[in-house]
N, C-alpha and C positions, 0 to 999 in steps of 0.2 A: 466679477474678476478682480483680484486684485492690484495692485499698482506694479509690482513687479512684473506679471503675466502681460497686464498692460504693455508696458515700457517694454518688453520681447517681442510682443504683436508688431508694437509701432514698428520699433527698428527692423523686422524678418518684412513688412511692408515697404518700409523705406528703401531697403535696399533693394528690393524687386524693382520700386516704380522708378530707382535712380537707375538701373541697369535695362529698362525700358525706354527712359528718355537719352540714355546714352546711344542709343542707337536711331537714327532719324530713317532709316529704313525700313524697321520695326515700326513705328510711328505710324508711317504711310501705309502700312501692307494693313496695320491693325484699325488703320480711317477707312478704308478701304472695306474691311471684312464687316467692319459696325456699321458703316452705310448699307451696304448692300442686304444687312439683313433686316435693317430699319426700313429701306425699302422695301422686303418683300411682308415685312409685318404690316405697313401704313398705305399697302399698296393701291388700295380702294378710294383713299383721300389723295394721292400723289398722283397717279396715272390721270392722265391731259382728256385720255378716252375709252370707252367703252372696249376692252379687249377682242369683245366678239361683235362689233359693232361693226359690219362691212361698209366699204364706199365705193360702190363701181367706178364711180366718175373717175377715183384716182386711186389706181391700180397700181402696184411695182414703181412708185414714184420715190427718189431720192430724198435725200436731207432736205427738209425746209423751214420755214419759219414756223408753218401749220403743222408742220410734223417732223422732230427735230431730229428723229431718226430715220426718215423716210415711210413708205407701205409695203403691206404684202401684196400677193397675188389678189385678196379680195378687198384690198385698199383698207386692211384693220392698220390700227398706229404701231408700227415696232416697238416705238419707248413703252408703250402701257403694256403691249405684250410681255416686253421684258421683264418688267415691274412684273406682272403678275404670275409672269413665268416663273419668276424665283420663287416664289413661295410653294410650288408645286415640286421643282426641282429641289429648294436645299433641304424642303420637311424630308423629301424622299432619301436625301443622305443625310439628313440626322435620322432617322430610323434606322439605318443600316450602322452607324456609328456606334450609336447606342447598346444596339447586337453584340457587338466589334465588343465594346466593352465590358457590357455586363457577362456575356460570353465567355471570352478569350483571356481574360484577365483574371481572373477567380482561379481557374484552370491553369494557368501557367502559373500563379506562385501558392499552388496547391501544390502540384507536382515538383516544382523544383526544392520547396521548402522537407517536403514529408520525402521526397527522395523515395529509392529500392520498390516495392513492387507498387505504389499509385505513380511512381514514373515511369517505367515501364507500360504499363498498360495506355498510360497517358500518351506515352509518344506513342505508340502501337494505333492508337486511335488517330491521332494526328496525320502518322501517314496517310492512312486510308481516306480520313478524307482530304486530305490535299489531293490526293491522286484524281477527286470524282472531278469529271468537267464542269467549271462553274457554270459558263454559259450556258450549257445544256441541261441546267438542273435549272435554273433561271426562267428557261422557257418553257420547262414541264410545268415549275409552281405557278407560273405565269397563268399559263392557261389550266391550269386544274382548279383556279380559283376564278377563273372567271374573269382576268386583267384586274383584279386586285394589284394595288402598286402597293402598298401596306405589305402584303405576304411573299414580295419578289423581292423589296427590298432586307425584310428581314430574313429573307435566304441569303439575302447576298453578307448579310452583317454573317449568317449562322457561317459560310463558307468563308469567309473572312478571317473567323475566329481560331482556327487553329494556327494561322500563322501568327497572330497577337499573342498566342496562347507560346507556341516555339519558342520567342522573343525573349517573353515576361518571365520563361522557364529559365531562359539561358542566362539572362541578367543575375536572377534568384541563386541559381547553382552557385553563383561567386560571391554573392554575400551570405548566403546561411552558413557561410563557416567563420564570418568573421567573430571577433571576441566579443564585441559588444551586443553580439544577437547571442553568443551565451552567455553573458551576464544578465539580459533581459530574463532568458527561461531561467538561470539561479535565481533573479529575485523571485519567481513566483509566478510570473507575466504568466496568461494563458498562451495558447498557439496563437489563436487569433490576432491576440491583440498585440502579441510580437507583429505578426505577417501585416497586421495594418496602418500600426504604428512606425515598425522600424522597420522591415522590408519593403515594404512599400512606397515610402519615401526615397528608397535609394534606387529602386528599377523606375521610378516616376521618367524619367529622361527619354529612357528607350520606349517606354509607351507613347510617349507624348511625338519621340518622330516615325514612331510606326501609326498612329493615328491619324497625325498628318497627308502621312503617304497615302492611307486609306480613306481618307474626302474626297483625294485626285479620285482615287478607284471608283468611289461609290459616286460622285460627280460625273464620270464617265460612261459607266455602269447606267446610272440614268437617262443621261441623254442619249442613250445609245439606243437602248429601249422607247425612246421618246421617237429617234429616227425611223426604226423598225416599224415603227406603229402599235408597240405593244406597252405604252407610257399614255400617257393620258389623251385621252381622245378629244377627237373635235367637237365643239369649238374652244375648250378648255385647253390655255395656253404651258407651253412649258418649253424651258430652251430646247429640250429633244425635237420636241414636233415642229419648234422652229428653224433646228435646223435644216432637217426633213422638207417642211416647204418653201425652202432655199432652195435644196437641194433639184428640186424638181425645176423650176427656175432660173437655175446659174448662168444658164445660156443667154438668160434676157435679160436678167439683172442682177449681175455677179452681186451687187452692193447688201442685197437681202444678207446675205451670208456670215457680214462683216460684225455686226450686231451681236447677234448671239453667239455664233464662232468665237470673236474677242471677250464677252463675258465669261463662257467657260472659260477659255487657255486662260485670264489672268483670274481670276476666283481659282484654280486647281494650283496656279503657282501662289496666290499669296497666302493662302489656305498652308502650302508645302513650308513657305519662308518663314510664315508664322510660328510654324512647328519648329523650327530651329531655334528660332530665336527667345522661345518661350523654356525650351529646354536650357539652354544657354544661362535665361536669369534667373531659372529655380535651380539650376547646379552652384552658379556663382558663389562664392564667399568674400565677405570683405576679410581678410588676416589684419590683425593688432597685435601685437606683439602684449604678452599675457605677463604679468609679476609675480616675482616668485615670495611665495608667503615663506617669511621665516620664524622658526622659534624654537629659545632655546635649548642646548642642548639637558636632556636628563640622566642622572645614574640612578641605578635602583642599586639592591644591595648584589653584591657578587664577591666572588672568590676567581685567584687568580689558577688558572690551572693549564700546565704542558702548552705553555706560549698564545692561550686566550683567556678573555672574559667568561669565565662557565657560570652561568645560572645557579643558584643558590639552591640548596632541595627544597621542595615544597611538597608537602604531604598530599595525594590528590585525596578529595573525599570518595567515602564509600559509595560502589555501587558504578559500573563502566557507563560513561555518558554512549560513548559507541565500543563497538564490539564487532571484528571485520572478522571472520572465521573462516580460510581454506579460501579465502577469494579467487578463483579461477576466470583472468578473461580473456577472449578470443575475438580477430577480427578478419577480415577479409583483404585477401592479398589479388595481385590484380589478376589472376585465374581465377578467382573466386571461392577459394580453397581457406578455411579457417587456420590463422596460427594462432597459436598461443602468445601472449603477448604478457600475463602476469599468471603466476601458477601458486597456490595456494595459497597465498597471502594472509600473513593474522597479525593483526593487531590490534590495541585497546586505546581510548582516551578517557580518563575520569573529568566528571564535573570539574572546571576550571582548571585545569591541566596544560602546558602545552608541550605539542611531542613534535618533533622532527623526523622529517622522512628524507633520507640522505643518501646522493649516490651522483655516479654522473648521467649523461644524456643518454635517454635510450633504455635506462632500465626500468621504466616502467612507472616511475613515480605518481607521473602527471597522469597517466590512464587510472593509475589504480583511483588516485581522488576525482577523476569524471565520474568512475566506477561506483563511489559513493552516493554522487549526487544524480546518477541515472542520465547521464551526459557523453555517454557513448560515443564516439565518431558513427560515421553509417557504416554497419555493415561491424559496429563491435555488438556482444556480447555476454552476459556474463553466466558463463557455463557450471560453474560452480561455487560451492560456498555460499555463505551469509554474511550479509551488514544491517548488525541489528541494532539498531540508534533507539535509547530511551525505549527497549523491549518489543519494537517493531520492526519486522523484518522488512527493508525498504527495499528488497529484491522482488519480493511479493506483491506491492502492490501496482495500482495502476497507475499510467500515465495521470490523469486528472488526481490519484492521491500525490503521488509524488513533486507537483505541481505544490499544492496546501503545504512540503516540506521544505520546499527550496525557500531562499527569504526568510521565510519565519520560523525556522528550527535550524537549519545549514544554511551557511550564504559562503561563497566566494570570491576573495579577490584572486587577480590575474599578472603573472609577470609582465602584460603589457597593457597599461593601463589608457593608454592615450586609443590605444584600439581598440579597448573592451567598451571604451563610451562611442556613442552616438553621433557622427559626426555633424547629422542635421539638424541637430535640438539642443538646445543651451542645457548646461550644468542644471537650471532648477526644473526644468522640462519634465529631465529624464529622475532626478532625484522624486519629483514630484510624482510621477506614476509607479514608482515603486513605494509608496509608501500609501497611497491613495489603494493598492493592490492588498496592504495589510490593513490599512485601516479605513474605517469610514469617519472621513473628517471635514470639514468643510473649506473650502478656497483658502480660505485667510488661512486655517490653523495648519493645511498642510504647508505654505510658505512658512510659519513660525518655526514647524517640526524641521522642514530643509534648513533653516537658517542655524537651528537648535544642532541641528547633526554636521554641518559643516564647520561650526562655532566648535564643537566636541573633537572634532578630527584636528582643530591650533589653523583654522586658514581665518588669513586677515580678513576684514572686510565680505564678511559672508555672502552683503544684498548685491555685491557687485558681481561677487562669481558666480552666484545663480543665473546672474545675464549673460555670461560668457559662454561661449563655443568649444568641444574639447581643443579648437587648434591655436588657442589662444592662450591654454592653461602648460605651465613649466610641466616638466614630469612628475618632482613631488608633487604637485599641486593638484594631477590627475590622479597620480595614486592616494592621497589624500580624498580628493572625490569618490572614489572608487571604494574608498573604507567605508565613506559617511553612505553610500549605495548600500553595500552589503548589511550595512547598521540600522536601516531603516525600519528591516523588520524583526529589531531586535530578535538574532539567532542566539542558539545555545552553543553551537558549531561554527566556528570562522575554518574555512579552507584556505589559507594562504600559500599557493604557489607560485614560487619565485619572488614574493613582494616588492623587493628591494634588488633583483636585476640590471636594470633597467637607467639604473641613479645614480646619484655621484658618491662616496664617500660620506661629507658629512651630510644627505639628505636618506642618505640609506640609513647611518645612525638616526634622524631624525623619526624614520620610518617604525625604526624598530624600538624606539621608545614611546612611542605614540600605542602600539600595539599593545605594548605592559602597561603602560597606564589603561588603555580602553579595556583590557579584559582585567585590570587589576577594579575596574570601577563598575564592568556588569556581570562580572565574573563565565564568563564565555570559555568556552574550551578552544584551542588552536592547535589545528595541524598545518605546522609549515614543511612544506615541501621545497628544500632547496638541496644545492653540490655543493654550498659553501660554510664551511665548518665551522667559521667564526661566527655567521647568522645564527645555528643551531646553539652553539656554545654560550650566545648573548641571550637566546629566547628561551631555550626550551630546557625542562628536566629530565625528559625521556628522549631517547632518541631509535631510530628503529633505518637500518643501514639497508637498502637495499642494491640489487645488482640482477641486471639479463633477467627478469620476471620473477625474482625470490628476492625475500627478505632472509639476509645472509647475518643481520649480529643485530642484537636488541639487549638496552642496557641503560641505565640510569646513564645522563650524559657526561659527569663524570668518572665515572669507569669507563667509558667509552675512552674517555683520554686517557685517563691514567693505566687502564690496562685491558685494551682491546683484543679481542679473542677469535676475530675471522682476517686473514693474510690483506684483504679485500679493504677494512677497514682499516688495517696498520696503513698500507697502501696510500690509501686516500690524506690521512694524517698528516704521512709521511711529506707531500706532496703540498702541502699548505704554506705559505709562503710564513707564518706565525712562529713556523717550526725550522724554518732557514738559518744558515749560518753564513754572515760576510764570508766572499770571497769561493764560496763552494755553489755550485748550480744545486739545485733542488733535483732529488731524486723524483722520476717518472715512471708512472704504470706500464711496463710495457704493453702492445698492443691494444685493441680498440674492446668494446662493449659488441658483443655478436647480435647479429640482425637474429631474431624472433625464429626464424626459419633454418637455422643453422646452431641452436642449442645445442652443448656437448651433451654427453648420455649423462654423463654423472654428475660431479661439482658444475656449474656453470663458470664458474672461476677458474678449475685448473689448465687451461692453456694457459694462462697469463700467470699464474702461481707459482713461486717459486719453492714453495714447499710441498708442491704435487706432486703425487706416486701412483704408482698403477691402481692402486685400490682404489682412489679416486675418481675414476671413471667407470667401476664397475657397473654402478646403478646410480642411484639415486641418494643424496645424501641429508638424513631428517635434522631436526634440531637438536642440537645438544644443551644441557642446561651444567657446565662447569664450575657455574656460582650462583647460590640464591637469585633469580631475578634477572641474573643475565644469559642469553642466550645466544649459541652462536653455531651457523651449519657448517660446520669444518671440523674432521675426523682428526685432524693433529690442535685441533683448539690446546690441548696441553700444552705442545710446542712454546706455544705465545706468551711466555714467561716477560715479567718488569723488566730482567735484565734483557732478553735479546731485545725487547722494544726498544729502552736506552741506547744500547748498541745501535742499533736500525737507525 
């Protein structure tokens, strides 16, 4: 292990055992629960006497010096019964525990993870059997085995399990959508080792107080069966049959009772208090307030153009790194009804390129780049078209290919970067297993590689942020993180949407020069997805305009400014604060972006169009090409003349 890994251990230890000893309540329940099981292990060297060892002479006799708990009815010692009771009774609930877990746990962050038809079937299952009687299923295996306690208690785990199973589902549902269990499946991560690594950790809580509660169960469950007579038989001790012959008793010597009565009820409560409070300090976090790495600012070369910085042209090489053709995709509305959500979409990237995909909330963007990398929401799909990356159609293949492409050929960053990381596992954690996923390397060299790739992203002091926690890193600093993730396994394809969201001014600029240098230095191709015109204007040469599931105007990025050719895209322009004049309000789109389900028949645009006419709605309106290389879906594109834009 290395010294860094070390120094994480320590401190994720440290802070457990100080969050343990801050509680002296905790303390006691957990002195408490180690004695008693220390007793029921040593219980052969510890017990005063022979558990089956009768004394007529002295029968139902109270607390004494010779026997510090009193006798039973055949004058055996209670203390040594109890002693050796436990080992009968808590083996018999950790077997059922056990159950509980390997059971009920597997199964619920199956089903909540994989979602649509193995949850379904999952809960389907679950009802039925919650509904069967436990008790009654208890006492069938009970006796079908002969008073096997082995086979009754791992009924009682099996029926146990689907409620742990409910739980572990329901936790699961709320974090498989967060961002940083999809950054995990971008880098590469199998299911698994998403589901073990990073799902897992975060429903740990609710298992830990559903476990709890179910020791009470299986503790009770036990000795209840002990009462019955269906727990372990005489003269073999166990607190069930101790209650039992109490119970027969009470009338002559209530004191029998007291003994094993009192070891249950407090075992089932510190058993329950324990579970809180163990949840309690693996949720914990100590907050530090995190520094923000600064560095300064860069220009690359540019040309001034219609009130921004536009990107210089740059020739892309021959040959489309990706090629999106006729992209159609489709999701699940809450009837369960498919709508369209992006509708043919085409577009290109060449080797070392980078292109803009531009538009406001709602049209589709962010889907169509999940769409790329096989990142669907549940219940999307993609109905038609092709996305053929480096002459492989990544619509074709399967989940386990597609896996091999994320990380090491496409990787993604996320407009939120502090929620796309991890929040249980330090910066070199999570850096670490995505690079360990592309390569085979050893301890030391994957900390060198982390160090190398955080060193590469301008953050100061590398060895100290690999010890940090995301809630300790500034927001550059995580979206920084977040690059040096996506870079791990050296992609051909950077997906950046939204990058720079999220940030202030001059760390967004910091942002977006980090980006030209790192693809000006592995030559990476970038699709940024953003609504803000000056990002595209700084970054990219191409740009590709979208709007309500269509790509509406595509155009080298300055022709886009200088003489844009879809109403949609003047629009947007229009609307940029680059393009303001003192003292005048900035002109606005009228109207909103249409929900998916309420697409006009023809333009998607002309409600909101001020250059719409009846033809416009007749049908469908295809691309029009008015100038070598630029492209735009609007039937008055001619309209869109240098002067009325000036005018506009």
């Amino acid at each position: 292990m290395t010294a860094a890994a070390e120094t994480v251990d320590t401190v994720k230890r440290g802070r457990f055992l100080r969050s343990i000893v801050g509680r002296p309540l905790t303390i006691a329940i957990l002195l408490y629960v180690v004695v008693v099981c220390l007793v029921a292990v040593f219980a052969p060297l510890l017990a005063p006497y022979d558990p089956t060892a009768p004394d007529l002479r002295n029968t139902m006799s109270g607390p004494s010096a010779a026997h510090w708990l009193g006798t039973d009815s055949l004058g055996r010692d209670l203390l040594s019964r109890l002693m050796f009771g436990a080992r009968y009774t808590l083996l018999g609930s950790l077997q059922a525990v056990l159950t509980v877990l390997v059971v009920g746990v597997p199964i619920g962050l199956f089903a909540g993870y994989v979602g649509g038809w193995a949850d379904r079937v999952t809960s389907w299952v679950i009802d039925i059997l919650l509904a069967i009687p436990g008790l009654v299923m208890l006492l069938i295996v009970h006796t079908a085995f002969g008073g096997n306690q082995t086979a009754a208690m791992i009924t009682l785990g099996i029926l146990g399990a689907p409620g742990m199973a409910r739980v572990v589902r329901g936790a699961t549902l709320s974090v498989r959508n967060e961002l940083y269990i999809s950054a995990a499946r971008v880098s590469g991560l199998t299911t698994g080792h998403v589901i073990v690594h990073h799902v897992l950790p975060r429903v740990i809580g609710p298992i830990i107080v559903r476990l709890s509660l179910f020791v009470g169960v299986a503790l009770l469950v036990e000795t209840g069966l002990g009462y019955l007579g269906f727990g372990a038989q005489p003269p073999t001790p166990s607190w069930g049959n101790m209650v039992g012959d109490a119970s027969t008793a009470v009338a002559l010597q209530p004191w029998m009772l007291v003994p094993s009565g009192a070891a249950i009820a407090v075992t089932i409560l510190a058993f329950g208090l324990l579970g809180d409070s163990i949840r309690d300090a693996t949720t914990e976090r100590v907050r530090r307030p995190g520094r923000v790495a600064r560095r300064p600012r860069t220009t690359g070369a540019a040309t001034r153009g219609a009130g921004f910085t536009v990107a210089g042209p740059a020739e892309p090489a021959a040959g489309s790194l990706l090629r999106v053709s006729d992209l159609t995709v489709t999701v699940g509305d809450e009837e369960g009804n498919a709508v369209k959500v992006v509708e043919e979409v085409s577009l290109r990237i060449e080797p070392g390129e980078t292109v803009g995909l531009v538009g406001e909330s709602g049209c589709g963007k962010s889907i169509t780049g999940k769409a790329i990398l096989g990142l669907l929401p549940q219940g999307g799909e993609v109905t038609g078209g092709s996305v053929v990356f480096d002459g492989t159609d990544l619509t074709k293949l399967t989940a386990k290919q597609m896996r091999g492409m994320r990380g090491a050929e496409i990787a993604l960053i996320s407009q939120e970067p502090i929620a796309s990381l991890d929040p249980v596992f330090t910066v070199g954690a999570q850096i670490g297993e995505v690079i360990r996923r592309h390569e085979k390397l050893s301890a030391k060299a994957v900390t060198a590689r982390a160090i190398d790739l955080l060193t590469a992203v301008n953050l100061r002091d590398p060895e100290q942020v690999l010890k940090r926690y995301p809630h300790q890193l500034s927001g550059g600093m995580a979206q920084r993180v977040a690059i040096a993730m996506a870079l791990a396994g050296r992609p051909r394809l950077l997906i950046a949407d939204e990058p720079t969201t999220a940030l202030d001014v001059t760390v967004q600029a910091d942002i977006l020069a980090l980006l030209r240098t790192l693809q000006r230095d592995t030559g990476m191709a970038i699709l940024l997805i953003s609504h803000d015109w000056g990002v595209i204007a700084d970054l990219c040469q191409r740009a590709y305009v979208m709007y309500a599931g269509h790509v509406v105007e595509t155009a080298r990025t300055l022709q886009l400014f200088d003489q844009p050719r879809h109403p949609y895209s003047l629009g947007l322009l229009e609307c940029t604060p680059g393009r303001g004049e003192p003292g005048n309000l900035l002109p606005a789109i009228r109207g909103t972006v249409p929900d998916p389900k309420h697409w006009p028949h023809g333009c998607h645009f002309a409600p909101r169009c001020r250059l719409a006419t009846q033809e416009c709605a007749t049908g469908p309106v295809p691309l029009f090409e008015p100038v070598s290389g630029h492209l735009s879906r609007c039937l008055h594109h001619d309209l869109m003349t240098r002067e009325e834009n000036v005018h506009a």
